[in-house]
FIMAR-539294 format. One record per residue (C-alpha): residue number from 1; residue in three letters; x, y, z. Coordinates in Angstrom, 3 decimals, m for minus. Layout:
BEGIN
BASE    n  res        xx        yy        zz
BASE  NUM  Ala         X         Y         Z
...
! end
This chain:
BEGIN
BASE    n  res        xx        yy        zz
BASE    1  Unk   175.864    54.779   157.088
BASE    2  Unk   177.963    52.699   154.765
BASE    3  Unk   177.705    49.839   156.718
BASE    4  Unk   173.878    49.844   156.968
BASE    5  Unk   173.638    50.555   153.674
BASE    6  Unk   176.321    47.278   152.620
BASE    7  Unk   173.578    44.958   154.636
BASE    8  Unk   170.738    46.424   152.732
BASE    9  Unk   172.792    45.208   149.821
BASE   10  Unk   173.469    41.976   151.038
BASE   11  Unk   170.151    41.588   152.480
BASE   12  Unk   168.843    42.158   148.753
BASE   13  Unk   171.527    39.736   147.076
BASE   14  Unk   170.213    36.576   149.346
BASE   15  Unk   166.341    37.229   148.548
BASE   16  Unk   167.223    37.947   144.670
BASE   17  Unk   169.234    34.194   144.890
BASE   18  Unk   166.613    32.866   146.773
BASE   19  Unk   163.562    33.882   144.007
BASE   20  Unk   166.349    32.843   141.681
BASE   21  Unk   166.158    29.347   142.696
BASE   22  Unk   162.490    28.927   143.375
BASE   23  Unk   162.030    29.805   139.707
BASE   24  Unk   164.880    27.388   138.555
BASE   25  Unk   162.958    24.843   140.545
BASE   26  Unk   159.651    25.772   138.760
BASE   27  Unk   161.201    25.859   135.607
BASE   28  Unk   162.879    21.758   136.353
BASE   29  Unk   159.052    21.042   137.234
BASE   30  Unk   157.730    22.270   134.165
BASE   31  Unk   160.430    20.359   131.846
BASE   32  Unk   159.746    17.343   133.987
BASE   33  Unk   155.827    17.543   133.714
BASE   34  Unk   156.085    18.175   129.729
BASE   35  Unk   158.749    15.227   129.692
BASE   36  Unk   156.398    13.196   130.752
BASE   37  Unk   153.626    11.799   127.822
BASE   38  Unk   150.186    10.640   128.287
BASE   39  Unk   149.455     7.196   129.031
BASE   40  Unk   151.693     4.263   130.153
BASE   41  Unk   155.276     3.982   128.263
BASE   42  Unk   158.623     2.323   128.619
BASE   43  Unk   160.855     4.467   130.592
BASE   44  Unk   164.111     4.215   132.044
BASE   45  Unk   164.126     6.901   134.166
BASE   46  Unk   164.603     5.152   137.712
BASE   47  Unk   161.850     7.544   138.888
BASE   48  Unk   165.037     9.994   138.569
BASE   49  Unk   162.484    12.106   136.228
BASE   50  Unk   159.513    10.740   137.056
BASE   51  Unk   158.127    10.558   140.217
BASE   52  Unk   157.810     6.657   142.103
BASE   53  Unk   155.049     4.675   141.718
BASE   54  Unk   156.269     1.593   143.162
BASE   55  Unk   158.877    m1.585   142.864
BASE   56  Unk   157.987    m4.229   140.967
BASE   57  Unk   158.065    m7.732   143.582
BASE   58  Unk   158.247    m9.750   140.649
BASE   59  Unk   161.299    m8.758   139.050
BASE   60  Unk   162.272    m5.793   141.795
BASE   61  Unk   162.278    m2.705   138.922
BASE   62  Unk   161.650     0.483   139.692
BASE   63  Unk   158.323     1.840   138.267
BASE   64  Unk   157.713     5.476   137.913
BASE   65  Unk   155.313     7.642   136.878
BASE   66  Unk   155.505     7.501   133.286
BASE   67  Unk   155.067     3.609   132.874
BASE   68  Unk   152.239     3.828   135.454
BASE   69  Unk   150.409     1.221   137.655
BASE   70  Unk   149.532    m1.654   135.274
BASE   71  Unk   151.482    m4.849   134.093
BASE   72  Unk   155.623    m4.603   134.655
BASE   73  Unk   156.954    m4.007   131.265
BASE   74  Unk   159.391    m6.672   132.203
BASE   75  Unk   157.937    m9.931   133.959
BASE   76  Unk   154.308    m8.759   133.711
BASE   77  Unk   153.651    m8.436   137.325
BASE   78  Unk   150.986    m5.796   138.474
BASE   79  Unk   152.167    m2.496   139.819
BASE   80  Unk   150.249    m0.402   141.546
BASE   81  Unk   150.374     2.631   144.000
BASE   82  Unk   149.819     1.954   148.065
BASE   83  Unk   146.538     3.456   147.799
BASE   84  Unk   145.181     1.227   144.911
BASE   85  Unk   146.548    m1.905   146.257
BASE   86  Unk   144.533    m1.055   149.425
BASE   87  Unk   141.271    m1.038   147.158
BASE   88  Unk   142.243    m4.262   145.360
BASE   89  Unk   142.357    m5.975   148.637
BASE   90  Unk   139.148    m4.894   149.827
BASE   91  Unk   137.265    m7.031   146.967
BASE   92  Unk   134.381    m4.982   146.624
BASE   93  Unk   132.893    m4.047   143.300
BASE   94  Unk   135.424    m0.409   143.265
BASE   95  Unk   138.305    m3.490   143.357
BASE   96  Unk   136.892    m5.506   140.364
BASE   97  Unk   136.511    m1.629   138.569
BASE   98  Unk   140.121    m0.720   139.344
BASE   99  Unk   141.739    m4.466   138.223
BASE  100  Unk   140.075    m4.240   135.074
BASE  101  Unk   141.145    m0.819   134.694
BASE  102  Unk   144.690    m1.934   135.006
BASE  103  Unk   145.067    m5.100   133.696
BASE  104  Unk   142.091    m5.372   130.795
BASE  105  Unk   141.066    m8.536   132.356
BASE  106  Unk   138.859    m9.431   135.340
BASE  107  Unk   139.362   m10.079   139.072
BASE  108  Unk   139.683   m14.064   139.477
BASE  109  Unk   136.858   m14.978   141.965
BASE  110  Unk   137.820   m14.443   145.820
BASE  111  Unk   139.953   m12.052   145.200
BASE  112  Unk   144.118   m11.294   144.703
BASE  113  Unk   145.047   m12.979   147.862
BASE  114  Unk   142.903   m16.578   148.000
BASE  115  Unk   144.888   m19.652   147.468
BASE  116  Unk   143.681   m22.600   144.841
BASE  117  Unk   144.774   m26.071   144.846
BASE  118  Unk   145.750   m25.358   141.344
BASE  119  Unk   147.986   m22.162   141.830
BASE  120  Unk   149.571   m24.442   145.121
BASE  121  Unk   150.357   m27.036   142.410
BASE  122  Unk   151.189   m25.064   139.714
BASE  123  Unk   153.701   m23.520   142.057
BASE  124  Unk   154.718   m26.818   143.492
BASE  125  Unk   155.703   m27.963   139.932
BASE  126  Unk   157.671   m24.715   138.693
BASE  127  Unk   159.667   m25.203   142.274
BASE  128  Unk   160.451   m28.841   141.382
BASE  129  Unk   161.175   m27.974   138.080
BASE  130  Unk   163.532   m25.123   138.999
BASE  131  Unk   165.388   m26.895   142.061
BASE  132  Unk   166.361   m30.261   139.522
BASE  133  Unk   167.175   m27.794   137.462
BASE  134  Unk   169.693   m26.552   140.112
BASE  135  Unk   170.677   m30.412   140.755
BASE  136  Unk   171.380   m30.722   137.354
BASE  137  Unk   173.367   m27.495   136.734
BASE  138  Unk   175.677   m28.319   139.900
BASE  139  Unk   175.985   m31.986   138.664
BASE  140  Unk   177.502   m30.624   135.544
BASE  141  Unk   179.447   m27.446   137.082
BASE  142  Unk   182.786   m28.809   135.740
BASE  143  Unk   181.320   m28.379   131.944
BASE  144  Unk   179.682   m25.302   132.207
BASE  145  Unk   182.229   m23.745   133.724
BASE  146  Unk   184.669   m24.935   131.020
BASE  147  Unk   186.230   m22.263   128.859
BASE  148  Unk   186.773   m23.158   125.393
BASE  149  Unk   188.668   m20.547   124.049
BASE  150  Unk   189.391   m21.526   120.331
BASE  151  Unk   189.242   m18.119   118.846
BASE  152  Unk   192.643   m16.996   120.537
BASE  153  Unk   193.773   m21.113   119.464
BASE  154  Unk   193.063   m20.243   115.500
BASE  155  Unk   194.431   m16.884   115.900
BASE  156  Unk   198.062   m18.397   117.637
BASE  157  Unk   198.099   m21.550   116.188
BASE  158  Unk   201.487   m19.917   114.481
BASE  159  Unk   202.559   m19.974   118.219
BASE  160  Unk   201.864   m22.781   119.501
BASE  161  Unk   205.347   m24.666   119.677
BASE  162  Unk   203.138   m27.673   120.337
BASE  163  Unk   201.613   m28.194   116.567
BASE  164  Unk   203.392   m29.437   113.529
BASE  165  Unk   203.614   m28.438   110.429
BASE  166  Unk   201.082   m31.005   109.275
BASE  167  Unk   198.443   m29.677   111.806
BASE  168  Unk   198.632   m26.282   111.186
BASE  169  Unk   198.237   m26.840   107.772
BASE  170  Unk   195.342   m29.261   108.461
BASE  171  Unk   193.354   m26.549   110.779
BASE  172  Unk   193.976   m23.904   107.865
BASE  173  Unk   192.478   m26.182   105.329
BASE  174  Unk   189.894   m27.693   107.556
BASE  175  Unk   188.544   m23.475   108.005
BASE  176  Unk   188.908   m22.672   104.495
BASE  177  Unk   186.818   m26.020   103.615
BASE  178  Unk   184.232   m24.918   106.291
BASE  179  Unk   183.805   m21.220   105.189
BASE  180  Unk   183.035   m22.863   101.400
BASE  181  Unk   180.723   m25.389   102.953
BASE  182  Unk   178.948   m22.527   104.573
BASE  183  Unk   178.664   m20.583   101.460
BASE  184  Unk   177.447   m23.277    99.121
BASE  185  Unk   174.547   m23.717   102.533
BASE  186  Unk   173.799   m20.117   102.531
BASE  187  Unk   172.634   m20.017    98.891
BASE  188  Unk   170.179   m22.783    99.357
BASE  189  Unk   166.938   m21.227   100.510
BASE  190  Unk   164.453   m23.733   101.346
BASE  191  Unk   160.712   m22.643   101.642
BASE  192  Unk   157.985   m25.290   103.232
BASE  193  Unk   154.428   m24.481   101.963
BASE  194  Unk   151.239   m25.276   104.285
BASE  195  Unk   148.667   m25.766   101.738
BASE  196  Unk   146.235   m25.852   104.253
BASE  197  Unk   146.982   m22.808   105.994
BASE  198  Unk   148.293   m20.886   102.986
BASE  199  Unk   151.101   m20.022   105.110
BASE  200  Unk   155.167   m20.078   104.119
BASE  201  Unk   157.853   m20.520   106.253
BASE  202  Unk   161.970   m20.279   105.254
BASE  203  Unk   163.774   m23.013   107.014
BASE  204  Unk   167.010   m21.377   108.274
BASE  205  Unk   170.326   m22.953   107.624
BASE  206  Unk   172.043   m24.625   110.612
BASE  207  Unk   175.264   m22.800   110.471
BASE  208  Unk   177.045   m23.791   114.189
BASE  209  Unk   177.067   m27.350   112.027
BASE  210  Unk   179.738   m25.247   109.856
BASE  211  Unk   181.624   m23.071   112.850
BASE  212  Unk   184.887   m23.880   113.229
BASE  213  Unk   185.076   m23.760   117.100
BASE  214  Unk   182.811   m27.052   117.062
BASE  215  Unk   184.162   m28.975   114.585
BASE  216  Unk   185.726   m32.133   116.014
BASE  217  Unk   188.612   m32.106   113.542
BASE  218  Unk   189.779   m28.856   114.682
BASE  219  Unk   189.226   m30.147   118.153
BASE  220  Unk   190.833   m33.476   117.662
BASE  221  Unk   193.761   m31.578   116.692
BASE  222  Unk   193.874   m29.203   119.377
BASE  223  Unk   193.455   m32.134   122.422
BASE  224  Unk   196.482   m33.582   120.542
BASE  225  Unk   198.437   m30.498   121.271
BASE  226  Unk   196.829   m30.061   124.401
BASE  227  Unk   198.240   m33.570   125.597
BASE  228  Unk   201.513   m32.839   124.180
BASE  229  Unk   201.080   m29.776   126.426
BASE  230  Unk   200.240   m31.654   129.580
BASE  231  Unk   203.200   m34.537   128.978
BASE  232  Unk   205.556   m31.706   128.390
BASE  233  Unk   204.918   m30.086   131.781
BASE  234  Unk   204.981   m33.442   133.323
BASE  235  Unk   208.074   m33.993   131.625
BASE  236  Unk   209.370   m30.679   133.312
BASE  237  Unk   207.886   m31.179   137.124
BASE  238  Unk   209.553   m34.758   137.285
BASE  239  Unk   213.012   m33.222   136.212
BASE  240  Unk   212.986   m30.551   138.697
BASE  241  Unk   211.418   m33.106   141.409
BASE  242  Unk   214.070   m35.374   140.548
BASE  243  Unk   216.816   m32.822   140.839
BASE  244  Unk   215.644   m31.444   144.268
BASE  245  Unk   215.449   m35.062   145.749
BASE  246  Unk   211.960   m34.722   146.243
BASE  247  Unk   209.949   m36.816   143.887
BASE  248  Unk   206.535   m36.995   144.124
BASE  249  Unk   204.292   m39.439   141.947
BASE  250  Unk   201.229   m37.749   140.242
BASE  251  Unk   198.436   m40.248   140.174
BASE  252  Unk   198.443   m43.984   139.682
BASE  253  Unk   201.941   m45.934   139.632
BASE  254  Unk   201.635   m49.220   139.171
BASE  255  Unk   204.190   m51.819   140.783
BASE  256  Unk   204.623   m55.237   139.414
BASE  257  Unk   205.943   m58.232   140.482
BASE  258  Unk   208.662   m60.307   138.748
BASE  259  Unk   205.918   m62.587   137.660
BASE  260  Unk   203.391   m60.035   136.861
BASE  261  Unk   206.134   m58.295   134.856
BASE  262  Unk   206.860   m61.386   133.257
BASE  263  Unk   203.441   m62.539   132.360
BASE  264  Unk   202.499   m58.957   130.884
BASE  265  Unk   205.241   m58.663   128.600
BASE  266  Unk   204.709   m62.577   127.174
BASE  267  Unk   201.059   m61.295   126.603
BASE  268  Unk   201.905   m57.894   124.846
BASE  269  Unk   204.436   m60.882   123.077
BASE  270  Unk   201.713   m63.040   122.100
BASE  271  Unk   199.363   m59.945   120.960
BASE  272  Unk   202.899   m58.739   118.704
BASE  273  Unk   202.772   m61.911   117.247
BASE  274  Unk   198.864   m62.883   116.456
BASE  275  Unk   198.961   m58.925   115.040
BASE  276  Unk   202.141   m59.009   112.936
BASE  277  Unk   200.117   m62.616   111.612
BASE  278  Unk   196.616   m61.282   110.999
BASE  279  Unk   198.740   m58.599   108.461
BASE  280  Unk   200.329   m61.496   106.725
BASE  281  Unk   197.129   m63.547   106.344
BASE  282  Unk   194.729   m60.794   106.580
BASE  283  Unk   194.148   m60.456   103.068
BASE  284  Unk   192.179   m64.097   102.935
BASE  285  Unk   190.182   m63.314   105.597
BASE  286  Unk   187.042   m61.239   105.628
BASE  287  Unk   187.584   m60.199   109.103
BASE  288  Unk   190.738   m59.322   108.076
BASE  289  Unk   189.564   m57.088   105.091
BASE  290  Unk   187.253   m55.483   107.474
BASE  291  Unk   189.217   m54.360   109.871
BASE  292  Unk   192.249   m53.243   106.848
BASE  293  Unk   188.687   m50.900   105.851
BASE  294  Unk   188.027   m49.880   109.443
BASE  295  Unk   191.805   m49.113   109.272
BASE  296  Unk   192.086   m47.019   105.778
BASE  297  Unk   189.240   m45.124   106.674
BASE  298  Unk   186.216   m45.529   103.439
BASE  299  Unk   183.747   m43.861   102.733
BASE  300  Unk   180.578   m43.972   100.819
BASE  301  Unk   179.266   m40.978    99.208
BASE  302  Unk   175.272   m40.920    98.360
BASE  303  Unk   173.119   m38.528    97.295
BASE  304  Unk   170.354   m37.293    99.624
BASE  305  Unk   167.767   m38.387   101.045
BASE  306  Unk   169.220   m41.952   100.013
BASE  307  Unk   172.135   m41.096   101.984
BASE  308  Unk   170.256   m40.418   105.327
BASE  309  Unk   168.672   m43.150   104.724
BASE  310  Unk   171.325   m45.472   104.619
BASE  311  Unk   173.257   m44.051   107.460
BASE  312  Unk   169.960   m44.542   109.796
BASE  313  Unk   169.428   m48.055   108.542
BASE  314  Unk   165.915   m47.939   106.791
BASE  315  Unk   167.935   m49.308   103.328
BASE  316  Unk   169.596   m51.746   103.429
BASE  317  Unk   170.685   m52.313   100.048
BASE  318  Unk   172.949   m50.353    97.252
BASE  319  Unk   173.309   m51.418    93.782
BASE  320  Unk   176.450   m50.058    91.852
BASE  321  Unk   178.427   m50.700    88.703
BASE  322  Unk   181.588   m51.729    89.901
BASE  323  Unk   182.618   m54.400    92.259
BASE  324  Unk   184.459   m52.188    95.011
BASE  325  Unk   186.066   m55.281    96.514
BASE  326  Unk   185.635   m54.741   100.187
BASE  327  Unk   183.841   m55.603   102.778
BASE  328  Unk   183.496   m53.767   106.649
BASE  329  Unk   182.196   m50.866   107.943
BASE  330  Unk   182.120   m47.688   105.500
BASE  331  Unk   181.229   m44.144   106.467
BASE  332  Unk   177.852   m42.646   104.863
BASE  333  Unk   178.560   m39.002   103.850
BASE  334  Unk   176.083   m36.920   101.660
BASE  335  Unk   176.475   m35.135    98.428
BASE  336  Unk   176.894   m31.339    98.297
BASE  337  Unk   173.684   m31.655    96.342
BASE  338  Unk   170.506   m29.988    98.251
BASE  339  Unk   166.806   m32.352    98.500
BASE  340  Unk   163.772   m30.817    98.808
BASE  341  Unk   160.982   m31.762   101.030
BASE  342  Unk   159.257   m33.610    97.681
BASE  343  Unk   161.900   m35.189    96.844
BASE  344  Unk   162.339   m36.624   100.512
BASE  345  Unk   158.666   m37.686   100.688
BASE  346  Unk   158.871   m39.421    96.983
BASE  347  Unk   161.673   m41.313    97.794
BASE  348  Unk   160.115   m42.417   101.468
BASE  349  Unk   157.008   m43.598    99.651
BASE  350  Unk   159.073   m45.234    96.903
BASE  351  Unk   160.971   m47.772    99.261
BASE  352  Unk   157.761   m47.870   101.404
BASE  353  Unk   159.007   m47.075   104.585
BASE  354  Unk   156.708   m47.057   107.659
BASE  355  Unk   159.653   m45.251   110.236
BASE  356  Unk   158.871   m41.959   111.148
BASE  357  Unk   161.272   m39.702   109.437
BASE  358  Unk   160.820   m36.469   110.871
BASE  359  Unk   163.425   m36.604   113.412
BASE  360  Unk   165.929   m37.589   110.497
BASE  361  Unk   168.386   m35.156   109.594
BASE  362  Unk   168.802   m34.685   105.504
BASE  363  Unk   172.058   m32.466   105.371
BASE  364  Unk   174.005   m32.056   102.146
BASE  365  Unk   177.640   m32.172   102.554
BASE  366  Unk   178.148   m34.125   105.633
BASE  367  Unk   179.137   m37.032   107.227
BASE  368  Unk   176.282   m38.680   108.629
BASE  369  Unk   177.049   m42.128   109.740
BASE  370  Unk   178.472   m45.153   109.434
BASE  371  Unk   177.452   m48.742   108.031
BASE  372  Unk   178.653   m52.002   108.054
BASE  373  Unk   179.011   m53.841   104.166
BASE  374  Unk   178.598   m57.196   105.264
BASE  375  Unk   179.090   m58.425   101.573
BASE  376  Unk   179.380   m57.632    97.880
BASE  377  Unk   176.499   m59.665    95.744
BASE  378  Unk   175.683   m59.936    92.041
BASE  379  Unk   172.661   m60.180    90.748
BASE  380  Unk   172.409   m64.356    90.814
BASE  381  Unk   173.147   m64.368    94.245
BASE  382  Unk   171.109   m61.400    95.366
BASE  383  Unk   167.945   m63.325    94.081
BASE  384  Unk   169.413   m66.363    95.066
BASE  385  Unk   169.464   m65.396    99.119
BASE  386  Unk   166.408   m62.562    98.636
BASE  387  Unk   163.585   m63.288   100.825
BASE  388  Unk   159.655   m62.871    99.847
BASE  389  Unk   160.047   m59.754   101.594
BASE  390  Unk   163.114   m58.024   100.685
BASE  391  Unk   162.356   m55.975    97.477
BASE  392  Unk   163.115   m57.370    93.992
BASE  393  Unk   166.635   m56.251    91.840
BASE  394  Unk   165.347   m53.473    90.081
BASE  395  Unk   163.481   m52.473    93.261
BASE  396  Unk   166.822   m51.617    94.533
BASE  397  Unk   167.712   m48.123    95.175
BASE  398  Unk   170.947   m47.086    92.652
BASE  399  Unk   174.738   m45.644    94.780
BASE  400  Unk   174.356   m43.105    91.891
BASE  401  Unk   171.814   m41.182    91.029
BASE  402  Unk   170.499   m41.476    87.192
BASE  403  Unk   171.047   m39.050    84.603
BASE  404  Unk   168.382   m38.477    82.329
BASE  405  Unk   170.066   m38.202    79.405
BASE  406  Unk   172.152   m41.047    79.549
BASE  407  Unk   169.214   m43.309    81.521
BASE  408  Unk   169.846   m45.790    84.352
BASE  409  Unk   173.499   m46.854    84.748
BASE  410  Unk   173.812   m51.134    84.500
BASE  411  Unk   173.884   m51.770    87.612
BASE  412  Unk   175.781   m55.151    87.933
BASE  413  Unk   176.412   m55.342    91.848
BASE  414  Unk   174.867   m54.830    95.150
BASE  415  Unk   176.608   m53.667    98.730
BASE  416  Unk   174.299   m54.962   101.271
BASE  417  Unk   174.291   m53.387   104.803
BASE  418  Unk   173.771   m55.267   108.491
BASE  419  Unk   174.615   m52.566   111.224
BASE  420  Unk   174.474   m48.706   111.033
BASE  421  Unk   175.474   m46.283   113.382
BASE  422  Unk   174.163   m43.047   112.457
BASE  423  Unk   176.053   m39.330   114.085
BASE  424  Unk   173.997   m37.112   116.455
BASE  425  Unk   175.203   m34.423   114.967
BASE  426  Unk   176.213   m34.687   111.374
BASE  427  Unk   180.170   m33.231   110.698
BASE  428  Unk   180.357   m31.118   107.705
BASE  429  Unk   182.423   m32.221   104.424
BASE  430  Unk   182.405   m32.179   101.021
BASE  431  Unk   182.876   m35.710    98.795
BASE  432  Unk   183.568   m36.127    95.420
BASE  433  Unk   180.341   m37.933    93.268
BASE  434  Unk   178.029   m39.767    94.483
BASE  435  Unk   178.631   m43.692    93.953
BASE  436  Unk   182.139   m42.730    94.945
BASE  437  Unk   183.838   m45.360    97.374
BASE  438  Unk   187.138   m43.424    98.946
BASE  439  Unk   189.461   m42.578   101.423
BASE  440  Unk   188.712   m40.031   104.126
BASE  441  Unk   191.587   m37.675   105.096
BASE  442  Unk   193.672   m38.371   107.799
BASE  443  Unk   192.726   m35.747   109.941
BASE  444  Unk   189.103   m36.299   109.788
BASE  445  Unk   189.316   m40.281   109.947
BASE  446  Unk   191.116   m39.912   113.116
BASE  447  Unk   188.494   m37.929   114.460
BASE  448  Unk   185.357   m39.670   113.269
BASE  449  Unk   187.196   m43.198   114.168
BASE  450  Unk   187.625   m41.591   118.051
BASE  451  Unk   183.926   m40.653   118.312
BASE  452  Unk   182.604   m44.061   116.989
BASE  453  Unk   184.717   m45.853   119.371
BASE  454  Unk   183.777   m43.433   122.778
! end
């Protein structure tokens, strides 16, 4: 009797589980159903929650229930069920009912499925375009796969056994003038006004110009180590070759001749000699001069938009006060002073300039370019050479900038300009006063003197 009675009991135990269950189930069903709110919304789900309506063959997401057929919330695709995608096919009034139900729009004529010349081209050109893409992309693999990992650089740069004193202290200063340049840029709010349209727009401040991990000082400084680097480990592999009796060249080794040999160390003899005399004599010669000033490193600081200007050619002519004695090329770099959009357009219409300068780039505190000063006139022999088209003296456009309380500075001289050579991208720095003619610091001569030259 016991044991009957223990597999009533068990008996009883598996159907109370089993009701137990169904009404868990119920219950899930319930909390999914009220999860779920009416009409179509974002959901992440995975049709986890919701039940499946489809995957997307645009972009391959999973659609469920809550999103619903329509557009994919992602490439804009249409989703639909099995059922409805049968109807659309069918192109029957019920079809043109159900697109527009979906989509808001109507059924292009012939249907989903008929093929136009223009969606053959269409397609054509966004496969063209995306396969030279491709080309273009595997062309330049070796760049985009390049890691340039200056963060962990400025953070070690105490580590590196390969930078000097000098340099370190040159990267630290180069930063701390880049963070103030980047202030000063981030107080300026410039606001263009469409009169027309009664619309404003704030132009937004181009800070990478002002991040450190693209500055080409910083970078100069860091290939410099970087080759030190590279000779060092050369250095080291030709030691251990050598002391293993297996020496191996790496690249190129030239092999000369007893003549050769000769005949290119009389020529590095003869280039010794002409240099070591273009010093001596150098000073009487304008060539000379301009390559001492090419050398030294000068630089011209101008106020904007004069300075822009200058660097892209469209003025050709400076007067100053002072005869600054030199003549070669001189690197354009702007005042820390802002321009406005006014100011830019008075001044265009002022020199009467016909160039289009909306491509130009008006940046305060920068180096923009550089110019060749072909020659230092006075006033005499500036209307001496000037031609009916050149403008008159007091035409000229001033190096500094007039203060109104003290009026127009005498002007006694003119720098007049034959080449320029303006920067793609303009390298942040901070001058003294305009009208200033000076020396650029090492580290950033170096660096401007190796781009100009590449």
């Amino acid at each position: 009797v016991m044991a009957r009675g223990g597999g009533r009991g068990g008996a009883v135990q598996q159907r109370n589980t089993h009701h137990q269950q169904q009404s868990r189930a119920a219950v899930a069903k319930q909390v999914t159903v009220k999860k779920q709110l009416p009409g179509r919304h974002p959901c992440s789900c995975q049709a986890r929650i919701h039940e499946l309506v489809r995957n997307c063959l645009g972009c391959g997401k999973i659609v469920c229930a809550q999103e619903g057929s329509g557009p994919c919330y992602f490439c804009g695709t249409l989703v639909c069920t099995k059922e409805q995608r049968e109807v659309l096919n069918r192109n029957s009034r019920q079809s043109k009912e159900l697109y527009k139900q979906l989509t808001g729009e109507e059924m292009p004529e012939g249907g989903l499925n008929q093929l136009s010349l223009a969606s053959i081209a269409s397609g054509m050109a966004r496969a063209v375009d995306f396969r030279n893409t491709l080309l273009k992309a595997d062309q330049n693999s070796e760049a985009r796969t390049k890691v340039n990992d200056l963060d962990s650089d400025f953070a070690n740069i105490d580590a590196n056994p390969f930078l000097s004193k000098e340099e370190r202290a040159a990267i630290i200063l180069r930063r701390d003038e880049l963070r103030l340049i980047r202030e000063r840029r981030r107080r300026v709010m410039t606001v263009d006004i469409n009169v027309v349209t009664r619309e404003t727009s704030e132009r937004g401040q181009n800070l990478h110009e002002t991040d450190a991990a693209y500055d080409p000082v910083i970078r100069q400084i860091l290939d410099r180590s970087e080759e030190r680097r590279k000779a060092s480990d050369l250095e080291a592999e030709a030691t251990v070759n050598a002391a293993d009796s297996r020496w191996r060249p790496i690249g190129f080794v030239p092999k000369y001749g007893g003549e050769a040999g000769q005949t290119l160390a009389q020529q590095r003899a003869i280039i010794q000699d002409d240099h070591e005399d273009a010093v001596c004599v150098g000073r009487q010669s304008e060539q000379a001069v301009a390559l001492d000033v090419e050398r030294r490193g000068y630089s011209f600081a101008v106020a904007q938009p004069m300075a822009t200007l200058i660097a892209n050619g469209l003025v050709r002519c400076v007067r100053l006060e002072e005869d600054p004695m030199l003549v070669g090329p001189l690197f354009v770099c702007s005042t820390a002073a802002a321009v406005s959009e006014e100011q830019i357009r008075a001044e265009i219409q002022k020199q009467k300039l016909h160039e289009s300068t909306a491509h130009l780039d008006f940046s305060a505190g920068s180096v923009l370019g550089r110019v060749y000063c072909a020659e230092v006139l006075t006033r005499d022999e500036y209307e001496e050479e000037r031609q009916s088209s050149a403008p008159r003296w007091d035409a000229l456009p001033l190096g500094r900038p007039s203060d109104p309380s003290t009026g127009s500075p005498a002007a006694r001289f003119a720098l007049r300009f034959t080449t320029a050579e303006p920067l793609l991208t303009t390298v942040p720095h901070m001058p003294p006063s305009a009208g200033a003619i000076y020396q650029l610091d090492a580290i950033l001569r170096q660096a401007l003197q190796q781009v100009f030259a590449a």
